[in-house]
C-alpha positions as CSV (number, residue, x, y, z in Angstrom):
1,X,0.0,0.0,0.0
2,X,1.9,3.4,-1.1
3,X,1.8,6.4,0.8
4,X,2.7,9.7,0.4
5,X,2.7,12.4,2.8
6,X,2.9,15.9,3.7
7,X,6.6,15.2,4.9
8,X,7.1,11.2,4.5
9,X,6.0,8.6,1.7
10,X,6.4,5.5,1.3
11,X,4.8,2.1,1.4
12,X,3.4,-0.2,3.5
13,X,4.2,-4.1,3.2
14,X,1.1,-5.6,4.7
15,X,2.8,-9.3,4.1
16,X,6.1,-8.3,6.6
17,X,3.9,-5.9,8.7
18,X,6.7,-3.0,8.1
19,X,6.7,0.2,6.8
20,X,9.3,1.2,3.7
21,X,10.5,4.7,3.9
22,X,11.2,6.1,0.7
23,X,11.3,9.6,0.9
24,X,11.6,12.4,4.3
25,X,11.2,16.1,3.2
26,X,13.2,16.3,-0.6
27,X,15.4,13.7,0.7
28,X,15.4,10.1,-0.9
29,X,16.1,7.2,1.7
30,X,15.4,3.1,1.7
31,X,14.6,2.3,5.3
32,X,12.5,-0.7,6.8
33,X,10.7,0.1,9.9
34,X,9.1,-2.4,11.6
35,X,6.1,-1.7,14.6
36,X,8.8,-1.1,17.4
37,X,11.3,0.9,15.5
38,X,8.2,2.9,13.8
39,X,6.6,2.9,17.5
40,X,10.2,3.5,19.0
41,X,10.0,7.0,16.6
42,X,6.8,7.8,16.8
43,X,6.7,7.8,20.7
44,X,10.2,9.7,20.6
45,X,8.9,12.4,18.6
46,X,5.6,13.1,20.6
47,X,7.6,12.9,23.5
48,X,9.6,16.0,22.1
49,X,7.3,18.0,20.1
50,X,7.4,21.4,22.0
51,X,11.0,21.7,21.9
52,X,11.5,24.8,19.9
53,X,14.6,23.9,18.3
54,X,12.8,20.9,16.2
55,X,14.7,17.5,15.7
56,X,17.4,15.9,13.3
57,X,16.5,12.8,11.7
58,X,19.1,10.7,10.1
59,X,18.5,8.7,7.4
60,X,20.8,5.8,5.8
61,X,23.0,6.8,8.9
62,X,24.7,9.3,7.4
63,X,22.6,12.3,6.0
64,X,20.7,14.5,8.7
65,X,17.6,16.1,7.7
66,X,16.8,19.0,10.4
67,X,12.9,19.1,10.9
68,X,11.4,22.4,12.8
69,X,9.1,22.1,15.0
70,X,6.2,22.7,12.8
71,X,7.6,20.2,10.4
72,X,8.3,17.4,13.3
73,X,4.2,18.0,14.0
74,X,3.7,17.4,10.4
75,X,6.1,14.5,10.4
76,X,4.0,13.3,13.7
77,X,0.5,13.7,11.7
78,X,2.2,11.5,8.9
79,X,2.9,8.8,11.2
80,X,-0.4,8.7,12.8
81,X,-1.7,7.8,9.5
82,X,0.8,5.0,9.0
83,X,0.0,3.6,12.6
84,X,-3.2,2.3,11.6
85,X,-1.3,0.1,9.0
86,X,0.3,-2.3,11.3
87,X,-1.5,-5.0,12.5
């Protein structure tokens, strides 16, 4: 099942239960998340919304992406619609 975003597309695997990140912001990435790492994320970034400064995600573990904090709240609306996904 694809999905695209306001900041995050992808596609969801419904067969391995993960999520396939293909693309954060402009930035084009490969990453398998499966319910803990995407739960591991998504609980780390509600957890840290308000802070003013935003976040830095890194993708492929080498290129950081900053997110502001308007953007990480997008990010976060992304993921809620992913959440529903996992079984």
């Amino acid at each position: 099942m694809n999905f695209i975003g306001d900041i995050i597309s992808g596609e969801f695997d419904q067969f391995t239960d993960e999520f396939i990140l293909h693309q954060v912001k402009q930035f084009s990435t490969s990453s398998i998340l499966n319910q803990d790492q995407f739960n591991a994320i998504y609980n780390y970034l509600i957890s840290h919304k308000h802070e003013l400064d935003g976040q830095v995600l890194t993708l492929n573990e080498e290129m950081l992406i900053r997110l502001s904090q308007h953007e990480t709240d997008i990010f976060i609306r992304d993921l809620d619609k992913i959440k529903g996904f996992y079984h």
